[in-house]
Each structure stands twice: as structure tokens, then as C-alpha cells.
TORSERO-664353 format. One record per residue (C-alpha): residue number from 1; residue in one letter; x negated, y negated, z negated. Coordinates in steps of 0.5 Angstrom, whole numbers. Example, Ala and Ser with C-alpha at 12.3 -4.5 7.8 and 13.67 -1.06 7.14 Angstrom:
<pt><i>1</i><aa>A</aa><x>-25</x><y>9</y><z>-16</z></pt>
<pt><i>2</i><aa>S</aa><x>-27</x><y>2</y><z>-14</z></pt>
end
This chain:
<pt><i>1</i><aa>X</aa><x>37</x><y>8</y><z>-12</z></pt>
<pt><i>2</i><aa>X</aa><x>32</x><y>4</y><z>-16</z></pt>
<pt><i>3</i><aa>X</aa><x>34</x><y>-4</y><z>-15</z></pt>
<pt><i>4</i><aa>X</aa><x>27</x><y>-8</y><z>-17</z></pt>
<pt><i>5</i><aa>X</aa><x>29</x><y>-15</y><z>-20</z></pt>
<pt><i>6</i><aa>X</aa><x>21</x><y>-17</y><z>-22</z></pt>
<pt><i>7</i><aa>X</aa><x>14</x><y>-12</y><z>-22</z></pt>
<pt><i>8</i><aa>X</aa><x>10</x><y>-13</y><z>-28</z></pt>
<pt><i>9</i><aa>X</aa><x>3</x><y>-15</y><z>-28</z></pt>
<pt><i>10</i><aa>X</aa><x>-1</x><y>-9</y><z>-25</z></pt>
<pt><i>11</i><aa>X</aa><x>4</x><y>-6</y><z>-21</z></pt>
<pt><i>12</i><aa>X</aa><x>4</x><y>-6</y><z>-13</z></pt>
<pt><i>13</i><aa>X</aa><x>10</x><y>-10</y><z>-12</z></pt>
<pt><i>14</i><aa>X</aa><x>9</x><y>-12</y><z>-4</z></pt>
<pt><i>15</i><aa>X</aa><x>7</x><y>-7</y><z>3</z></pt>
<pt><i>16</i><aa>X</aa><x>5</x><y>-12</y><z>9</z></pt>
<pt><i>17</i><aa>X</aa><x>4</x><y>-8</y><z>16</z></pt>
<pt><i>18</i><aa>X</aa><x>-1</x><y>-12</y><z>20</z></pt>
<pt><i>19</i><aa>X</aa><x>-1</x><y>-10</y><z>28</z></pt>
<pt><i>20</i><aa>X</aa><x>-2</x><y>-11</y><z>35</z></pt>
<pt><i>21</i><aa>X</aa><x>6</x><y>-10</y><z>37</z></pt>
<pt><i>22</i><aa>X</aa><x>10</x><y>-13</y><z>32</z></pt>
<pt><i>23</i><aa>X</aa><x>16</x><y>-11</y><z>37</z></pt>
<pt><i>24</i><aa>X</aa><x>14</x><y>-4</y><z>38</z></pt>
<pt><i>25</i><aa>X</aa><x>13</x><y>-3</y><z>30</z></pt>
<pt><i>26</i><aa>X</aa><x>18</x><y>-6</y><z>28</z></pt>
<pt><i>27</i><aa>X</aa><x>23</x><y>-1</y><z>32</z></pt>
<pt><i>28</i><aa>X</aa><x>19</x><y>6</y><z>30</z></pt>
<pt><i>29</i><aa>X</aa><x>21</x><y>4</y><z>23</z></pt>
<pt><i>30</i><aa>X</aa><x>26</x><y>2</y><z>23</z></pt>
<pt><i>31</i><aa>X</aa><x>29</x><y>9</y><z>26</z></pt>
<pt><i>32</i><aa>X</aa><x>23</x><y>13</y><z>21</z></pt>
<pt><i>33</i><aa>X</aa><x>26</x><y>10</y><z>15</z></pt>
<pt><i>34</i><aa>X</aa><x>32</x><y>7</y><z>17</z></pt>
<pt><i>35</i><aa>X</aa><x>29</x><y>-1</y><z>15</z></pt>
<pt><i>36</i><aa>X</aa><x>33</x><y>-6</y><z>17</z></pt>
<pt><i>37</i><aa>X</aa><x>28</x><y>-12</y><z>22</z></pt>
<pt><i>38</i><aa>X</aa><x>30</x><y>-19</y><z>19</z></pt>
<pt><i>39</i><aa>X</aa><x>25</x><y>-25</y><z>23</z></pt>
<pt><i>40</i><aa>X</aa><x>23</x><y>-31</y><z>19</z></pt>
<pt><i>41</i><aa>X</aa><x>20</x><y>-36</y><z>24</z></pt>
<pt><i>42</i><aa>X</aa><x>13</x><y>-37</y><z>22</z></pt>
<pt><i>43</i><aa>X</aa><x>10</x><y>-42</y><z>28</z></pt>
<pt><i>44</i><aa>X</aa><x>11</x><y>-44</y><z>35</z></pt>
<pt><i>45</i><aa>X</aa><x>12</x><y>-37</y><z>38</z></pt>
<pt><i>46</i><aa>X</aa><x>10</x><y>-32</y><z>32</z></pt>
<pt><i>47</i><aa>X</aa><x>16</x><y>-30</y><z>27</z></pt>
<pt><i>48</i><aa>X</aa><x>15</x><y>-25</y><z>20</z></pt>
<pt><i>49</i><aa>X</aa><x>20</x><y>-19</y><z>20</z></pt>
<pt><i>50</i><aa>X</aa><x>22</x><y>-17</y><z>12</z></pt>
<pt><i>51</i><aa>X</aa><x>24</x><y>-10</y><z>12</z></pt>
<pt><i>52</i><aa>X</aa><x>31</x><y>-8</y><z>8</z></pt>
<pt><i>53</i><aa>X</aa><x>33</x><y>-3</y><z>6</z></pt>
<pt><i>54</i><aa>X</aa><x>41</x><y>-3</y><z>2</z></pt>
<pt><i>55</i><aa>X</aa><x>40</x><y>-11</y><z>3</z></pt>
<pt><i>56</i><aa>X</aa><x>33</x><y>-12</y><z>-1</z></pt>
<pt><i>57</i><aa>X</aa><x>26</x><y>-13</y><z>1</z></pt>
<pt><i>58</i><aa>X</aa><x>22</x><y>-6</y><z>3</z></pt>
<pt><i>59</i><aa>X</aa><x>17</x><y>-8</y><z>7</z></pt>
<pt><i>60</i><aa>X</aa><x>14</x><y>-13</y><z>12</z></pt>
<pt><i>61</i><aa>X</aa><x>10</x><y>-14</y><z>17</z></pt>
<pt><i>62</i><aa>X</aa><x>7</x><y>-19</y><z>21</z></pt>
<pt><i>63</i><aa>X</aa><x>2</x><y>-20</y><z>29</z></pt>
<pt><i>64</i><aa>X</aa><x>-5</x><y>-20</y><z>27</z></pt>
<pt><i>65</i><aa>X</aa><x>-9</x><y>-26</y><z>28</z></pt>
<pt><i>66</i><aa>X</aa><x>-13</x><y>-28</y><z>34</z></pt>
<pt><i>67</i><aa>X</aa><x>-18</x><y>-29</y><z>29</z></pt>
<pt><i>68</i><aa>X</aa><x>-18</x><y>-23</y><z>25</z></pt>
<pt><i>69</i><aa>X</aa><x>-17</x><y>-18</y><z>32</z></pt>
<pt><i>70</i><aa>X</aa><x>-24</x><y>-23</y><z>34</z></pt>
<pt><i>71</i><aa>X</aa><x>-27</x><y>-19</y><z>27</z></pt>
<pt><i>72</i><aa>X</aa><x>-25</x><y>-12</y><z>30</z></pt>
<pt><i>73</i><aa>X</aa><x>-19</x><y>-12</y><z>24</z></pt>
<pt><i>74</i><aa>X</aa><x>-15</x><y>-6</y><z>26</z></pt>
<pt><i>75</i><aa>X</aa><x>-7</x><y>-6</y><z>25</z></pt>
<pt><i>76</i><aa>X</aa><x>-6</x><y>-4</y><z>17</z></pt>
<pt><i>77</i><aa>X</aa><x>-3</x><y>-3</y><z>11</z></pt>
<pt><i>78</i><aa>X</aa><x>-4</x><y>-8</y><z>6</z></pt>
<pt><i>79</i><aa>X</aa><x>-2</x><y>-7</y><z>-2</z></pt>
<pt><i>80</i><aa>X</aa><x>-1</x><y>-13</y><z>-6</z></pt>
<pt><i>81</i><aa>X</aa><x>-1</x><y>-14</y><z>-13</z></pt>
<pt><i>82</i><aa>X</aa><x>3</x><y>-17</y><z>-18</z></pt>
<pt><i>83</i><aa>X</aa><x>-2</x><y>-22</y><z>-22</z></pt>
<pt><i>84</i><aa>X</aa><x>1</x><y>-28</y><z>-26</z></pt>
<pt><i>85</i><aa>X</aa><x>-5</x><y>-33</y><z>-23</z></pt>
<pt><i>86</i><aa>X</aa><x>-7</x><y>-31</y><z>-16</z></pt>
<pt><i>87</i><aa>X</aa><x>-13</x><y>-37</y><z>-18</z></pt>
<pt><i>88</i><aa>X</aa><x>-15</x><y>-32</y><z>-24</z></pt>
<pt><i>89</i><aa>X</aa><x>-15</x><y>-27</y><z>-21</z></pt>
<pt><i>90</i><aa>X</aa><x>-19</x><y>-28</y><z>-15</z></pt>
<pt><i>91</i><aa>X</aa><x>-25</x><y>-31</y><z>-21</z></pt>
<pt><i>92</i><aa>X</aa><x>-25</x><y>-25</y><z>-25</z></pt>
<pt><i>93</i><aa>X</aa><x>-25</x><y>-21</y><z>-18</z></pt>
<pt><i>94</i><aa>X</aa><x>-32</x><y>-26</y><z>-16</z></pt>
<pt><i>95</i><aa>X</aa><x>-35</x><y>-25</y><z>-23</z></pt>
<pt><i>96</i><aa>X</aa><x>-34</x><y>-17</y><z>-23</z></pt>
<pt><i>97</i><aa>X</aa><x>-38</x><y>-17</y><z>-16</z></pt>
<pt><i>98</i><aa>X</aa><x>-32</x><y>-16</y><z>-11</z></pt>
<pt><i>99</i><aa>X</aa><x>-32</x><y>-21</y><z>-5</z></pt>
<pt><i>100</i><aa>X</aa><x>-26</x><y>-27</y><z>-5</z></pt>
<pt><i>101</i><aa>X</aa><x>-25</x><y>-26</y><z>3</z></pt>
<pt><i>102</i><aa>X</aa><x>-19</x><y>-32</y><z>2</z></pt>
<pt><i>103</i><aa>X</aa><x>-18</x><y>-37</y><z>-3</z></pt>
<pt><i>104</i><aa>X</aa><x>-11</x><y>-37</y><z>-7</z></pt>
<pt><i>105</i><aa>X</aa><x>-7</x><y>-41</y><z>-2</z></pt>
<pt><i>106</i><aa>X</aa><x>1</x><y>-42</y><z>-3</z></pt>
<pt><i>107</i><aa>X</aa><x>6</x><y>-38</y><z>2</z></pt>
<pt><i>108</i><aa>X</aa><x>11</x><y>-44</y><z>3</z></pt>
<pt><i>109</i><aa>X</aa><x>15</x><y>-44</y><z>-4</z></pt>
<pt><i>110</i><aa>X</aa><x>15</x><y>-36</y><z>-4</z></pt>
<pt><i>111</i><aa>X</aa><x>9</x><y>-35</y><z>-8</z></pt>
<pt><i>112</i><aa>X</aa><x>1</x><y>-35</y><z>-8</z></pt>
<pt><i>113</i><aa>X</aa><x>-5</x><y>-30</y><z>-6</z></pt>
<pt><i>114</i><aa>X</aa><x>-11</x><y>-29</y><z>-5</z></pt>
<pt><i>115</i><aa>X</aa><x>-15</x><y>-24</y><z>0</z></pt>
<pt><i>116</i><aa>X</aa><x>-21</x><y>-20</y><z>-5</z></pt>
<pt><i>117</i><aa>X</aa><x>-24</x><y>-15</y><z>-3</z></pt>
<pt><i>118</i><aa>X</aa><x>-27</x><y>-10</y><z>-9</z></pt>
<pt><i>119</i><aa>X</aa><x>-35</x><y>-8</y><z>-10</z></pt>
<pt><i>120</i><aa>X</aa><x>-34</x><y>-1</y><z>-6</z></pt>
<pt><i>121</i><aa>X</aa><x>-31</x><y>-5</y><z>1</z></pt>
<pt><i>122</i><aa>X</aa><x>-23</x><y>-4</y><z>-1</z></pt>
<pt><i>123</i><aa>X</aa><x>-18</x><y>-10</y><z>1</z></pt>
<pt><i>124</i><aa>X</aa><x>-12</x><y>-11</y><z>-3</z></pt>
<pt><i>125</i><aa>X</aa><x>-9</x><y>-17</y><z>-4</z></pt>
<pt><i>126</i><aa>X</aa><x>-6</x><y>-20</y><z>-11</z></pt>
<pt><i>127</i><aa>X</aa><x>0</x><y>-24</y><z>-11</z></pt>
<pt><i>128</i><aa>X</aa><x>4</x><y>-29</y><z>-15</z></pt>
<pt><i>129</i><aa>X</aa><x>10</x><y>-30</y><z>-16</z></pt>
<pt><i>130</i><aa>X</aa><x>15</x><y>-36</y><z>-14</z></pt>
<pt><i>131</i><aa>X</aa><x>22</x><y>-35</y><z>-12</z></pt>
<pt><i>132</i><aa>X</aa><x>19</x><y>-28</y><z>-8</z></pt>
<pt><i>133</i><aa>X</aa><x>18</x><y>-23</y><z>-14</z></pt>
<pt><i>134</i><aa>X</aa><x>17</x><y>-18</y><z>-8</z></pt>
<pt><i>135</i><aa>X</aa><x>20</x><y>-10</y><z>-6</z></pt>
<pt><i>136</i><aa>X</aa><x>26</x><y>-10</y><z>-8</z></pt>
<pt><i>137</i><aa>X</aa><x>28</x><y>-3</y><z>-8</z></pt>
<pt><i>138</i><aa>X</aa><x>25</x><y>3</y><z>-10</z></pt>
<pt><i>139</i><aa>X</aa><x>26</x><y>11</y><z>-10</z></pt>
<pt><i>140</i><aa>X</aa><x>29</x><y>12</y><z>-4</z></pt>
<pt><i>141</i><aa>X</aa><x>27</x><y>15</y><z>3</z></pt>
<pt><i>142</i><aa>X</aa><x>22</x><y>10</y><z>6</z></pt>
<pt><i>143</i><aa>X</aa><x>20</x><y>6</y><z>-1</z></pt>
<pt><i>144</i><aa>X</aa><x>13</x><y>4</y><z>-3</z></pt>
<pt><i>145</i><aa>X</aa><x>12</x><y>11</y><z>-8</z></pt>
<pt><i>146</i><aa>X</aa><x>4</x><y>12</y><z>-9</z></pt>
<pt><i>147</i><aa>X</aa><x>-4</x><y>8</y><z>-7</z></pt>
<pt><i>148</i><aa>X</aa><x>-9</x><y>12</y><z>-6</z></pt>
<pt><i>149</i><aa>X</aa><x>-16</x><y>9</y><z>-6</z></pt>
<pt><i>150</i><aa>X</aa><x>-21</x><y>12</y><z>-2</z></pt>
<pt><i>151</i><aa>X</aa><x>-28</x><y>10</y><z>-4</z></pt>
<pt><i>152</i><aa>X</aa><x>-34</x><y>12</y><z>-4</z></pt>
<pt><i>153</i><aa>X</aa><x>-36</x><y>11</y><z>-11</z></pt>
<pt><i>154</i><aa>X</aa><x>-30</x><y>12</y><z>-15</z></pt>
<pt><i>155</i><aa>X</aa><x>-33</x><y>11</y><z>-22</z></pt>
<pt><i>156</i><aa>X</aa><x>-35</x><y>4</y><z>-20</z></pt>
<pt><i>157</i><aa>X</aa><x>-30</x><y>3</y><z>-17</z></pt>
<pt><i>158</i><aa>X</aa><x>-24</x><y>5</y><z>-23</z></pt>
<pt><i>159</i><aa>X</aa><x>-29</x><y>0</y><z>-27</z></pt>
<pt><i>160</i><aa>X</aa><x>-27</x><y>-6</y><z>-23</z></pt>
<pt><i>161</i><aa>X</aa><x>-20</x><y>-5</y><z>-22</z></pt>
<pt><i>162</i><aa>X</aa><x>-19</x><y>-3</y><z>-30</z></pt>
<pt><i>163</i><aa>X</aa><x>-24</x><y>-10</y><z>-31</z></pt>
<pt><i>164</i><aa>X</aa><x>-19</x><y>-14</y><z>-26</z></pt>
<pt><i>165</i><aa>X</aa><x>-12</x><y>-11</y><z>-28</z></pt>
<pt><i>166</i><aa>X</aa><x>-12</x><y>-8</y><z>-35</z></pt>
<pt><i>167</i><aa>X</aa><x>-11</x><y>-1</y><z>-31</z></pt>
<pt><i>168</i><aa>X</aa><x>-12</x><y>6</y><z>-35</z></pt>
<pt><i>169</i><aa>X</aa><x>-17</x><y>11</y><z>-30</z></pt>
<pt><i>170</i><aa>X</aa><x>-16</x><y>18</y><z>-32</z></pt>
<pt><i>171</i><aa>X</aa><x>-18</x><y>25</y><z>-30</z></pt>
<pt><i>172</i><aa>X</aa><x>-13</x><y>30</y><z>-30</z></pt>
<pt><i>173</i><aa>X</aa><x>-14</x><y>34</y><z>-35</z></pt>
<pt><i>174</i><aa>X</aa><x>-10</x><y>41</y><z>-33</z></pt>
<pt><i>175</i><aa>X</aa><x>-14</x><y>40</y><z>-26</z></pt>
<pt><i>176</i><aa>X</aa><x>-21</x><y>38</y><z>-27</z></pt>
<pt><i>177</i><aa>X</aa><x>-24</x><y>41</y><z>-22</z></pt>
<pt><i>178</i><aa>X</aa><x>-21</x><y>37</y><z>-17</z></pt>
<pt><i>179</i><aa>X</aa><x>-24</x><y>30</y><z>-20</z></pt>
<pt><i>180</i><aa>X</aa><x>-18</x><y>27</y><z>-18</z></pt>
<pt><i>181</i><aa>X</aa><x>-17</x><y>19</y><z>-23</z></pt>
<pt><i>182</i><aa>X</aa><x>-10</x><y>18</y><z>-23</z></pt>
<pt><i>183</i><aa>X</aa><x>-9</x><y>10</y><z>-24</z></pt>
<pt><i>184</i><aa>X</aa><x>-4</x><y>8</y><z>-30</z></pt>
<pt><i>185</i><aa>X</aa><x>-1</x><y>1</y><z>-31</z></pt>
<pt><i>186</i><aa>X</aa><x>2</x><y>0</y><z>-38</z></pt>
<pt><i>187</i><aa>X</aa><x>7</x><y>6</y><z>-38</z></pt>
<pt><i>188</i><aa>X</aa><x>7</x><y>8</y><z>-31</z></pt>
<pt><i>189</i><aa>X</aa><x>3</x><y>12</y><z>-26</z></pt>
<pt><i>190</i><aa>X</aa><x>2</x><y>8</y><z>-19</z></pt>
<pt><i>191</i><aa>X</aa><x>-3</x><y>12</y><z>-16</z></pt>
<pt><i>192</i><aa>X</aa><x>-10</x><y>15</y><z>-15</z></pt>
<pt><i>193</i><aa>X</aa><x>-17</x><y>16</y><z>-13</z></pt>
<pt><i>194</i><aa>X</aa><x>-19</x><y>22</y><z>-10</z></pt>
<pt><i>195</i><aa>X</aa><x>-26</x><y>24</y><z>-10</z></pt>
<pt><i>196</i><aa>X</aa><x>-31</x><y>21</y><z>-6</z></pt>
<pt><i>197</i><aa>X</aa><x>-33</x><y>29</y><z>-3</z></pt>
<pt><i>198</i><aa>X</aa><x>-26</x><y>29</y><z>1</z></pt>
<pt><i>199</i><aa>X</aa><x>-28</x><y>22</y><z>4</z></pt>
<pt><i>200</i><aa>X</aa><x>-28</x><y>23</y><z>13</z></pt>
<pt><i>201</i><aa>X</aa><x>-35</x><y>21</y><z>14</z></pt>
<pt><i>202</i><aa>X</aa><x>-36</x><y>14</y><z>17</z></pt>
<pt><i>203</i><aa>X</aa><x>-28</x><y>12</y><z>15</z></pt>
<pt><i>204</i><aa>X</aa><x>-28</x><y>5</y><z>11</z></pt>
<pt><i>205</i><aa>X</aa><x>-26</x><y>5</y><z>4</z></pt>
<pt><i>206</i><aa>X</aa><x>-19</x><y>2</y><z>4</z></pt>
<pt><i>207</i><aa>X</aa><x>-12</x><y>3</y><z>0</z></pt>
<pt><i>208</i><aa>X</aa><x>-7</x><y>9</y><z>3</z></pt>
<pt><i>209</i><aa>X</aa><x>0</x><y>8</y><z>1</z></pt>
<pt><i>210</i><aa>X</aa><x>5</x><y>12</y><z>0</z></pt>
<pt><i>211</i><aa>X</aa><x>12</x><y>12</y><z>3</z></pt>
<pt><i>212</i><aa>X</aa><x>18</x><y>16</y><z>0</z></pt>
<pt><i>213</i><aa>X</aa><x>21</x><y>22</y><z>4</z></pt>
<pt><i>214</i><aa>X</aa><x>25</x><y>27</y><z>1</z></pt>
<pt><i>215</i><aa>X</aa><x>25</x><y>31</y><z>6</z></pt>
<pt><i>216</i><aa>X</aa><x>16</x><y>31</y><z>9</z></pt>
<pt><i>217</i><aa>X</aa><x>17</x><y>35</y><z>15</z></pt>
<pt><i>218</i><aa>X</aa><x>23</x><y>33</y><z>18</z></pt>
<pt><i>219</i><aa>X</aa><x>20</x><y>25</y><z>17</z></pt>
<pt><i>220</i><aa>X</aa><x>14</x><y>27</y><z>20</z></pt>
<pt><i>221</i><aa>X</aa><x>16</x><y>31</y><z>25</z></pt>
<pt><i>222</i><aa>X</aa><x>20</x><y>26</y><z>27</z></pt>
<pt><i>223</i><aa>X</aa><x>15</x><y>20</y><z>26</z></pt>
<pt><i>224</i><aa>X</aa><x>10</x><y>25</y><z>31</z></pt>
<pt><i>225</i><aa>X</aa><x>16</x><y>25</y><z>37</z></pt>
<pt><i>226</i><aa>X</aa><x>17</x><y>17</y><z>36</z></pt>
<pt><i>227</i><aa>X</aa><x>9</x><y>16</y><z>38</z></pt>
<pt><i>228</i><aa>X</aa><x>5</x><y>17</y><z>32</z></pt>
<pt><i>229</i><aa>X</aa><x>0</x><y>20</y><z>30</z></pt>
<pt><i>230</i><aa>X</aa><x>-2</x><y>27</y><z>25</z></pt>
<pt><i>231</i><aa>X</aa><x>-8</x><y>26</y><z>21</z></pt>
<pt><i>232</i><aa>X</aa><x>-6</x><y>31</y><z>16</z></pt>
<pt><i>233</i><aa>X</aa><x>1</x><y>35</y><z>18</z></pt>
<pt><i>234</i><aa>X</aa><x>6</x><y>37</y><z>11</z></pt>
<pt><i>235</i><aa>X</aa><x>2</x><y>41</y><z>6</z></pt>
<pt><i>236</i><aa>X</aa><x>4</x><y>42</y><z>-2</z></pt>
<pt><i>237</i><aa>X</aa><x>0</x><y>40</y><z>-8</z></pt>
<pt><i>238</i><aa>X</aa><x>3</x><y>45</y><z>-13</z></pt>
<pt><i>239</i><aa>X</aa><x>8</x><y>42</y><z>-18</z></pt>
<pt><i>240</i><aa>X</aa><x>6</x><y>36</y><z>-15</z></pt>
<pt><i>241</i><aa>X</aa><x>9</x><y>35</y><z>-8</z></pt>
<pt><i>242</i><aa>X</aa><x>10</x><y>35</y><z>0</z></pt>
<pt><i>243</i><aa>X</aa><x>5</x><y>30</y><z>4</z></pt>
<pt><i>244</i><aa>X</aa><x>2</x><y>27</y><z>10</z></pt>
<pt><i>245</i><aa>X</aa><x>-2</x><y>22</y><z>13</z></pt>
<pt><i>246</i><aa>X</aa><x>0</x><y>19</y><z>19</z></pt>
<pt><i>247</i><aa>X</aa><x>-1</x><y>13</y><z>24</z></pt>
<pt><i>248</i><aa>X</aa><x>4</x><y>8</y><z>28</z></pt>
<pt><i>249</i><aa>X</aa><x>3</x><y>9</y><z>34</z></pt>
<pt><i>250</i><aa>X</aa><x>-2</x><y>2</y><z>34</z></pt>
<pt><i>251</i><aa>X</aa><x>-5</x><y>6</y><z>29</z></pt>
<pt><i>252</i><aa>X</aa><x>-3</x><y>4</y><z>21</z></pt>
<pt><i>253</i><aa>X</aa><x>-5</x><y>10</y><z>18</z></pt>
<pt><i>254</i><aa>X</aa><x>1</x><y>11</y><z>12</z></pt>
<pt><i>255</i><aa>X</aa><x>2</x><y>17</y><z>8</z></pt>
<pt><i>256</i><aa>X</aa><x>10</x><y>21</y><z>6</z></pt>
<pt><i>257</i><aa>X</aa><x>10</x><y>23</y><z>-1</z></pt>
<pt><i>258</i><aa>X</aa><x>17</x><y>28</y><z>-2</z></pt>
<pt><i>259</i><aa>X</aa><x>17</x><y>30</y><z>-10</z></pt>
<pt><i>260</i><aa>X</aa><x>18</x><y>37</y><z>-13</z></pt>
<pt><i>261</i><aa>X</aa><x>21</x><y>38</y><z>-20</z></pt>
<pt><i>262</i><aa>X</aa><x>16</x><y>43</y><z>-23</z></pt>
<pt><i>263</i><aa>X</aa><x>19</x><y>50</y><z>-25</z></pt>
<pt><i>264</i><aa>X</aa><x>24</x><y>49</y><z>-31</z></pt>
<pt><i>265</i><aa>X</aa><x>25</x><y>41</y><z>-30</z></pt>
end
């Protein structure tokens, strides 16, 4: 187990289920991953669940707004990132063409945000920090592991990110043919950009994240008996790992990620 204290600027530091069936959700993940449903009350008749794993913040989700389900927003993943000013960050994201959907705006005393959008369609949120330094928690079953990001323009879009957060895009050099970029931030590799030929066609660009499982099968077996549906069943990427795509039975689509050592690690 990895306990997290703060996340460094660029990293993925926040994971925020939005969905029609808060309620619902709430009891298929808490038995998919063993998190643990904490409520904080939000207004007259709505609440936030924090998602705790071992005590500290895995996860959250939240009702999707009258509004945002008026505009066709469907139930959703959404991926946060660490900044040291949110107002910045959403001026740097304008100046490099991507579209500021919410102004930065403070959470209570927990922090502050802003909703971007990059120049190829994709939202993300960046976030920064005041007495929430984000996920707590790290490399176990049921904790935030990887990002994909499906685009249709993955040069444009490494461009942006790497202007925005400082990120290294790079190409696998033992797999070239794939055309696969892995994002690298600081030290650590946190996710990728798979190349736009392996794009559902129609499918909106967007972030997919990755949630630790130690056992891919056996999770997704398990997520498909408690309603969910497959859209990639367990497959092995050699001296990778074991994923698959799923989506919650109101329709987020996730990804489960088992690691497996390379021969002789």
C-alpha cells in the first residue's frame, strides 16, 4: 500500500464519478473495490460520496446536474490535475486553443478548479489544493493507476498537454509500430495516448482511467455479474499487463489494469 500526502504538479491527483444513480453507483463499487461510501452534504437534498479505501480518499462521485443532463452530458469519469494555480492554468489552456468550460471557482475551503476542455474535445479538470491535496491512496486493488486519452489528433493533442502541464510525450521505442505515446510527468509515467486508428468510430475524444486490480478476470467477471457492461473483455499486452473497459451500470466506462513483472523482474 502507497499512502499519498500531496501530488505533484502534473500528476492525476483527483477521479470524480458523475452519474444519473448516485445511490446505485455507490453500492457497485463499493463491493467492485471494497471502497467505502462517505456522504457530505452538498445542498437541500443532494450529498458528495468520498470513496475510502484503508481510511483515505480513493474516489468520489457526485448527481449529475439538471443542467449538465439538459446538455446530453452522460454519466462519466472525470480526471483531475494538480496545478499550483487553477486561474493560470485555465489562461494558459485558452491561450493554447482549449476551451475554458468553468471559470476557476473555490470548492469550499477545499481547493480550487476549473473545467477545460483541450483543443481536440477532451475535458479534464485541474485542481488546486487547499486543505484537499486529493487521493490519498495508491497501488492497491481499486486505486487510480493509469489515463488513456483517446483523441483523434494525438500529436496536436500531446502538444497541448506538454504546453499546459510540462509533460514528456514519448513514443515507445521497443514498440514502435503501435504508435502508442506514453505521458511522462517529472519521473513517473502516469498515462498515454493511444493512436487514433484504435478510436470507435463516432466515439468523443475523452480521458479513460485506469483502476488497479490484481486480479483483471476475476474483477471483471464480477463487475459484469453486478451489472456492468463489457466493452473490452481481459486481454494481456505482453510485459505490460491484464486490462479491460467496462462500464457502471448507468454507463461510465472505466478500465481495470493488473501489472505483470517482466520475465527475470
Amino acid at each position: 500500500m502507497s499512502h499519498i500526502d500531496s501530488h505533484p504538479p502534473g500528476s492525476f491527483c483527483w477521479i470524480e464519478l458523475g452519474t444519473t444513480d448516485q445511490s446505485a453507483a455507490k453500492a457497485f463499487y463499493q463491493s467492485l473495490f471494497g471502497w467505502t461510501p462517505a456522504d457530505m452534504p452538498m445542498r437541500p437534498g443532494d450529498f458528495y460520496t468520498i470513496f475510502k479505501l484503508e481510511g483515505r480518499d480513493a474516489a468520489a462521485a457526485y448527481t449529475l446536474l439538471p443542467e449538465q443532463r439538459s446538455q446530453g452530458v452522460p454519466p462519466h469519469w472525470m480526471l483531475y490535475i494538480m496545478v499550483g494555480s487553477a486561474d493560470d492554468a485555465a489562461k494558459r489552456a485558452a491561450d493554447l486553443g482549449g476551451t475554458v468550460l468553468k471559470d476557476a471557482f473555490d470548492v469550499f475551503t477545499a481547493g480550487r478548479m476549473a473545467v477545460l476542455q483541450d483543443l481536440t474535445g477532451a475535458v479534464f479538470c485541474v485542481w488546486e489544493p487547499k486543505e484537499n491535496k486529493g487521493t490519498g491512496i495508491a497501488h492497491v486493488d481499486g486505486t487510480l493507476c493509469w489515463a488513456d486519452l483517446s483523441t483523434p489528433d494525438p500529436q496536436r493533442a500531446g502538444k497541448f498537454y506538454s504546453d499546459l502541464f510540462g509533460w514528456q510525450i514519448m513514443s515507445d521505442d521497443k514498440d514502435p509500430e503501435h504508435n502508442y505515446l506514453h505521458i511522462k510527468n517529472g519521473e513517473h509515467f502516469i498515462g498515454g495516448i493511444p493512436p487514433a486508428s484504435h478510436r470507435q468510430p463516432g466515439t468523443p475524444p475523452h480521458w479513460l482511467p485506469y483502476f488497479n486490480a490484481s486480479n483483471c478476470d476475476a474483477v471483471a467477471d464480477k463487475a459484469k455479474a453486478l451489472g456492468a457492461k463489457t466493452y473490452l473483455p481481459p486481454m494481456t499486452m505482453e510485459n505490460v499487463g491484464r486490462f479491460a473497459v467496462l462500464a457502471d451500470p448507468q454507463g461510465a466506462v472505466f478500465a481495470l489494469f493488473q501489472h505483470m513483472p517482466r520475465p527475470g523482474k
